[in-house]
C-alpha positions as CSV (number, residue, x, y, z in Angstrom):
1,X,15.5,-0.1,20.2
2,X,12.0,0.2,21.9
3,X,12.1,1.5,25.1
4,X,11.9,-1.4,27.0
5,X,15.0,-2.4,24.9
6,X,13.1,-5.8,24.0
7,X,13.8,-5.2,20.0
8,X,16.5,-5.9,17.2
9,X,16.7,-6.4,13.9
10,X,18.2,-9.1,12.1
11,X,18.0,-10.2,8.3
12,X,16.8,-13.7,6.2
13,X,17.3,-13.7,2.6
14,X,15.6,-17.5,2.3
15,X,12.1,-17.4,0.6
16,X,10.4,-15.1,-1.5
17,X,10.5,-12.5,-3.1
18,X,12.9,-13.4,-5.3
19,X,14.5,-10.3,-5.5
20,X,18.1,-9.3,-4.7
21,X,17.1,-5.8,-4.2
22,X,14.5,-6.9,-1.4
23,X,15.3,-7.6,1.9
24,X,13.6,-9.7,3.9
25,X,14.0,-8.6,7.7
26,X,13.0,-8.9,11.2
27,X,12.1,-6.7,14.7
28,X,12.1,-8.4,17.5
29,X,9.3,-6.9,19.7
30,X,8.4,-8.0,23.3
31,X,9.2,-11.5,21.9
32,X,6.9,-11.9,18.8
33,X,8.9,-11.3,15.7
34,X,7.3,-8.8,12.6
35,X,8.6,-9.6,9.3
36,X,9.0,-6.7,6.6
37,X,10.0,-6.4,3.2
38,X,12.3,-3.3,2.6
39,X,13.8,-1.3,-0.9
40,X,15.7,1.5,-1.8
41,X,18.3,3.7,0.2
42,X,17.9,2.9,3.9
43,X,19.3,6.5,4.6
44,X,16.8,8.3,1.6
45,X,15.5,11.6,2.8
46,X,11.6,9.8,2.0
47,X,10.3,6.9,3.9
48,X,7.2,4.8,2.2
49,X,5.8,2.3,4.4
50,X,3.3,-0.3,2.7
51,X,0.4,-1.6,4.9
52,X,-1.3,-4.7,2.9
53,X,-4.7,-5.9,3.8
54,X,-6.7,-9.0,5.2
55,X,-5.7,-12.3,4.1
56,X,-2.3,-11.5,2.5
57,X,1.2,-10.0,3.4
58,X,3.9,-7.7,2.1
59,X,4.6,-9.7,-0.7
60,X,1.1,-8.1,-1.8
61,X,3.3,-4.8,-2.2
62,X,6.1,-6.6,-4.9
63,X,5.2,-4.3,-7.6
64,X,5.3,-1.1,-5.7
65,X,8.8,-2.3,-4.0
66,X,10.2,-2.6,-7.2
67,X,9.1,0.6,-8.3
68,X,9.3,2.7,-5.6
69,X,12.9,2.0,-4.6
70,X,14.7,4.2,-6.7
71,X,13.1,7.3,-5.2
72,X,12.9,6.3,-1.4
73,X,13.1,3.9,1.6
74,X,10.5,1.4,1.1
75,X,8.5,-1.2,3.8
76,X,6.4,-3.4,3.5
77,X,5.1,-4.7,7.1
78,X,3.6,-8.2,7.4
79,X,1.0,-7.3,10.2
80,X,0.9,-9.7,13.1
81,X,-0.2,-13.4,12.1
82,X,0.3,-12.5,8.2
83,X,3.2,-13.6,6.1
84,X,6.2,-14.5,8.6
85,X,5.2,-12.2,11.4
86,X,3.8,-14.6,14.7
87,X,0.3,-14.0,15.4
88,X,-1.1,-12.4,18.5
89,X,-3.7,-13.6,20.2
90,X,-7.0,-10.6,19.4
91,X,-6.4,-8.8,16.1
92,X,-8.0,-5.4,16.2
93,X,-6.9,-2.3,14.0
94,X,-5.8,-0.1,16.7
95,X,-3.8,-3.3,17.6
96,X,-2.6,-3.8,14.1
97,X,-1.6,0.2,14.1
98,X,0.4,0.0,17.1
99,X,2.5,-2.6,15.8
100,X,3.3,-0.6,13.1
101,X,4.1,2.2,15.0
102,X,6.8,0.3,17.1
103,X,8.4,-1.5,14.0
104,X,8.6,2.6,13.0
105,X,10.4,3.5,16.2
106,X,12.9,0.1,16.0
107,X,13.8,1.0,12.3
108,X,14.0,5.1,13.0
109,X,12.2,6.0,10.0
110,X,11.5,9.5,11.7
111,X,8.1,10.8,9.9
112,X,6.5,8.9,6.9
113,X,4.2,8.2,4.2
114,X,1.7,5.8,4.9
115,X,0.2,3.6,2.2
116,X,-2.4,1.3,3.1
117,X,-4.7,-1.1,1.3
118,X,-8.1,-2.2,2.3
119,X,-8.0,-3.3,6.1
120,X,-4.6,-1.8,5.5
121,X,-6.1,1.3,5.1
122,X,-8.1,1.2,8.2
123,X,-4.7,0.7,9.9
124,X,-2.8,3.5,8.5
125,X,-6.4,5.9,9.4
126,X,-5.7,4.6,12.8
127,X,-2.0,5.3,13.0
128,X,-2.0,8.7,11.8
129,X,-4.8,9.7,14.2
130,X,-2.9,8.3,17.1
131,X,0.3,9.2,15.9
132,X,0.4,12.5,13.9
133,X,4.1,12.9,15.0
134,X,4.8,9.8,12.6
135,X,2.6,9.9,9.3
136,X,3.4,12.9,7.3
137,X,1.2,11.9,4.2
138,X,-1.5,9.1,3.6
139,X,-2.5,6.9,0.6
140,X,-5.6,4.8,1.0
141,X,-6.3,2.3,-1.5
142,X,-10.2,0.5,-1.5
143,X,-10.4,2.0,2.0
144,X,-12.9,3.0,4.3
145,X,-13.9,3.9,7.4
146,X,-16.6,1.8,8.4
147,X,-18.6,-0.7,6.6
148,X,-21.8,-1.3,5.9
149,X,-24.0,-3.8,7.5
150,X,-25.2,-6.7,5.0
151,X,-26.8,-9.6,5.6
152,X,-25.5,-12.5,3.3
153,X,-26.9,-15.6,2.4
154,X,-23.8,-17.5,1.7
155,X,-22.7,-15.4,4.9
156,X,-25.3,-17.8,7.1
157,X,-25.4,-21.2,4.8
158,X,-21.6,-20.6,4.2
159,X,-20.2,-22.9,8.1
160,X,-22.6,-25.5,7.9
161,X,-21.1,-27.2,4.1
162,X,-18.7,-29.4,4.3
163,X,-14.8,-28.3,4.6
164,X,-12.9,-28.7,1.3
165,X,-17.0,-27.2,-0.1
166,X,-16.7,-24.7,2.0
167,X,-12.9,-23.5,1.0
168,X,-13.7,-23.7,-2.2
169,X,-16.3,-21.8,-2.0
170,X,-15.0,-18.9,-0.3
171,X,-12.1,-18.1,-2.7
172,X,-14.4,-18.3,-5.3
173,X,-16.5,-15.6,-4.1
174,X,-13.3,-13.8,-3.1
175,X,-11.8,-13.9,-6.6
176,X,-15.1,-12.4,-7.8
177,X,-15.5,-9.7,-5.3
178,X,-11.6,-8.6,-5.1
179,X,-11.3,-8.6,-8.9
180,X,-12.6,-6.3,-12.0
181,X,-14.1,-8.6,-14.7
182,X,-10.6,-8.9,-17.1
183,X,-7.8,-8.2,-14.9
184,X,-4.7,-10.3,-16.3
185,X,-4.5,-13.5,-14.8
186,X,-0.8,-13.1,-13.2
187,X,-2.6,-10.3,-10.9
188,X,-5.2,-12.5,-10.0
189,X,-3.0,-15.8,-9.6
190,X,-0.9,-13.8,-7.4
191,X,-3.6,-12.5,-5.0
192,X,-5.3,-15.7,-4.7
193,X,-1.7,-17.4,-3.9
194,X,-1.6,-14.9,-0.9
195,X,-5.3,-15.7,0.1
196,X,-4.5,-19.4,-0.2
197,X,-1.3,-19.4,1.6
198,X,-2.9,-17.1,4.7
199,X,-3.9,-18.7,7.8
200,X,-7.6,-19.5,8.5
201,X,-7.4,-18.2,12.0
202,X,-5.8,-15.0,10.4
203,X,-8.3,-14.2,8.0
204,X,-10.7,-15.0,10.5
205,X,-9.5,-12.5,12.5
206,X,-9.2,-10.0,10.1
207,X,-12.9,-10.5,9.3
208,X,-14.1,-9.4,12.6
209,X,-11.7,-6.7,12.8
210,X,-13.0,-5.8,9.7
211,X,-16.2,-5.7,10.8
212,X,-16.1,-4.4,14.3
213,X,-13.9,-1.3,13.5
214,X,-15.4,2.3,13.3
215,X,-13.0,4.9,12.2
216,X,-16.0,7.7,11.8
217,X,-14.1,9.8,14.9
218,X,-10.6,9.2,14.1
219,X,-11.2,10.1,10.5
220,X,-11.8,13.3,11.1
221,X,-8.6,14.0,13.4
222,X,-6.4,12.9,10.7
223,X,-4.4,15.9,9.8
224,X,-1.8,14.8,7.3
225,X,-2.3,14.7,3.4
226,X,-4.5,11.9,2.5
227,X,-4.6,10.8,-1.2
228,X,-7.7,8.2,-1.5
229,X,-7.9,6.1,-4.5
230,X,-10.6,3.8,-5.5
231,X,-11.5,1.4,-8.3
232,X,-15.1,2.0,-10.5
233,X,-15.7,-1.1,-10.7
234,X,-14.8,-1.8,-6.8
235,X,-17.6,-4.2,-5.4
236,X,-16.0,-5.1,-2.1
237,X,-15.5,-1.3,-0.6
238,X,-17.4,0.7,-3.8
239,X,-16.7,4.1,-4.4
240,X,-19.5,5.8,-1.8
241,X,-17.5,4.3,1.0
242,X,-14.4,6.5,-0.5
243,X,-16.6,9.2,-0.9
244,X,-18.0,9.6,2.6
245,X,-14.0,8.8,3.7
246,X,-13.0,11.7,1.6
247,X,-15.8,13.8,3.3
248,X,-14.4,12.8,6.9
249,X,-10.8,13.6,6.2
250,X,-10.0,17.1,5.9
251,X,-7.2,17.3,3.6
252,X,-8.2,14.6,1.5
253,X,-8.6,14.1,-2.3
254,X,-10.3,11.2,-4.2
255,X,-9.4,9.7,-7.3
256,X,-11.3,7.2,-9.3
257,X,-9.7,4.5,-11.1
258,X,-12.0,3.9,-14.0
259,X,-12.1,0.2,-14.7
260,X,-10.4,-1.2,-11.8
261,X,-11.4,-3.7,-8.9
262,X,-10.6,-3.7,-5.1
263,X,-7.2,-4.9,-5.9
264,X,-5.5,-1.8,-7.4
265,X,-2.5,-2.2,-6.2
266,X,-2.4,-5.9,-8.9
267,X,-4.3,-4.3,-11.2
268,X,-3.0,-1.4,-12.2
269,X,0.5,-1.5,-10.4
270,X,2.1,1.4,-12.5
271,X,-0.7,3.5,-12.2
272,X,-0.6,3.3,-8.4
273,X,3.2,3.7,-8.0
274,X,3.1,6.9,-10.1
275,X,0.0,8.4,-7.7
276,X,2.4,7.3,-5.0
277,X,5.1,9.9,-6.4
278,X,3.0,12.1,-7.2
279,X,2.0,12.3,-4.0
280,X,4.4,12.4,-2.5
281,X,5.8,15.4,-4.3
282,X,2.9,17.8,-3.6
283,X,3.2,17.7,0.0
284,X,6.6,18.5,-0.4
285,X,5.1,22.0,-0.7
286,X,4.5,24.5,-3.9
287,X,6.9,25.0,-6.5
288,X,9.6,21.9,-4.9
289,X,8.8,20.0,-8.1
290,X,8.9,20.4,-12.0
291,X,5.6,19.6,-13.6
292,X,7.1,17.0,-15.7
293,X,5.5,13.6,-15.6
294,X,7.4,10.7,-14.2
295,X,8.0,7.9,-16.2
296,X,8.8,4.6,-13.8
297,X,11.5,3.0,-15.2
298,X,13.1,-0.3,-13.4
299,X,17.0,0.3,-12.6
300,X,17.1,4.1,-13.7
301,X,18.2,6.8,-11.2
302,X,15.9,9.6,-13.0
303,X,13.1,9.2,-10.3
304,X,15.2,8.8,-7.2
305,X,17.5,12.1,-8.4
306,X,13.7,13.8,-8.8
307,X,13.2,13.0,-5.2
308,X,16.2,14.0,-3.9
309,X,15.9,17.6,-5.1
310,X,12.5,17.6,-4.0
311,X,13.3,16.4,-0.7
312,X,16.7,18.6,-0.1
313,X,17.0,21.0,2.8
314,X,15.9,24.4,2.2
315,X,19.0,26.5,2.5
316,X,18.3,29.2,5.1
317,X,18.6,33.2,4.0
């Protein structure tokens, strides 16, 4: 409960995914209900939460629940106005961060793993400089702290064609800018599906959030372990951006995914589940886990028994 006691959680197994492993779930908060998609061992010594970006919704996360859930409690949050959580009336980052925080506090998740994508990243930046007590570890995907200013021309000559034009338009340019030249057309069919079924306003806002935010400052206060992955071939948030977002975080790393697009997370699911374990296991602390590589393997306990002995109270002297 929050404090105000205004929360509760309830479940609704109609609609996607299709997944009998996947929850779909509810917290009631201050009357607006936030959907989430959860996996895995609600009482797992880890906690991943998944933080998708503009235009889509925690289904965006599918591959990683699936993967994921044999090593650790997994969420995927619809942010407010995405997916099946009600909209609020101004989106902002810091707004979208706090609503995250509170589904946190409902579902007593105690400290956690951040994951964020695009605008989802921005979010998670945001949460674990506000909240340090809650974020114990970050992983930004095609993240960044602040974009750039560009002037478009299909930005300004974009409004004034006509509506079904103008629609088609935009997801055309989208697929082109989200997407690496090759990616396999279920990734793609899937993230345009999200875009498609989004609401205008909602994207809308996510735009100007998108545009208005400025994490320069609360970059630099985040103190947790920040893994930043980006793709080479990233045209929407290219690989400076993650650069100069590595140079603002202090722990931070960078890795480059050669060949890959904004959508990493479609694109090379596997590869990003596996950084997410990995991960995970180094700030566990030196010598907690065997150098072995994981091998993700759907419906095998080998990764979540890894976990578990990385993850197990130290035994005092």
């Amino acid at each position: 409960m929050t404090t105000d006691g205004s929360a509760r959680v309830d479940s609704d197994r109609d609609g996607e995914p299709d997944d009998a492993e996947i929850a779909r779930l509810f917290v009631e908060l201050a009357g607006r209900q936030i959907s989430y998609l959860a996996a895995g061992d609600p009482a797992a010594l880890l906690a991943i939460v998944l933080v998708h970006g503009s235009g889509v919704s925690a289904r965006y996360w599918i591959n990683q629940l699936r993967d994921l859930r044999e090593a650790a409690r997994v969420v995927a949050i619809d942010l407010p106005g995405h997916g099946k959580s009600d909209p609020i009336h101004t989106a902002s980052v810091e707004q979208y961060a706090e609503a995250v925080a509170k589904v946190l506090e409902v579902l007593g998740t105690g400290p956690v793993i951040v994951v964020g994508h695009s605008l989802g990243g921005a979010v998670a930046i945001s949460l674990a400089a506000r909240r340090p007590d809650r974020v114990i570890g970050l992983v930004l995907l095609s993240s960044c702290a602040k974009l750039p200013e560009v002037e478009s021309v299909w930005g300004r000559f974009l409004p004034y064609f006509p509506g079904p034009l103008r629609k088609l338009l935009f997801f055309s340019m989208a697929q082109k800018l989200l997407f690496a030249p090759g990616v396999e057309s279920r990734a793609v069919s899937l993230g345009m599906q999200e875009l498609r079924s989004c609401r205008p306003e909602t994207i809308l806002n996510d735009l100007h959030a998108a545009k208005a935010m400025d994490l320069t400052q609360a970059a630099t206060r985040v103190d947790a372990p920040t893994l930043i992955m980006c793709g080479s071939r990233d045209r929407l948030t290219p690989p400076e951006l993650s650069r100069r977002l590595s140079d603002l975080i202090p722990r931070s790393r960078l890795h480059l995914v050669e060949g890959a697009g904004h959508m990493l997370l479609l694109e090379v699911p596997a590869h990003v589940s596996r950084e997410i374990l990995a991960f995970a296991r180094s700030i566990a602390g030196p010598g907690t886990a065997p150098s072995s590589t994981v091998v993700l393997r759907r419906g095998r306990s080998l990764v979540r028994r890894l976990l578990r002995w990385v993850w197990r109270p130290r035994q005092r002297v």
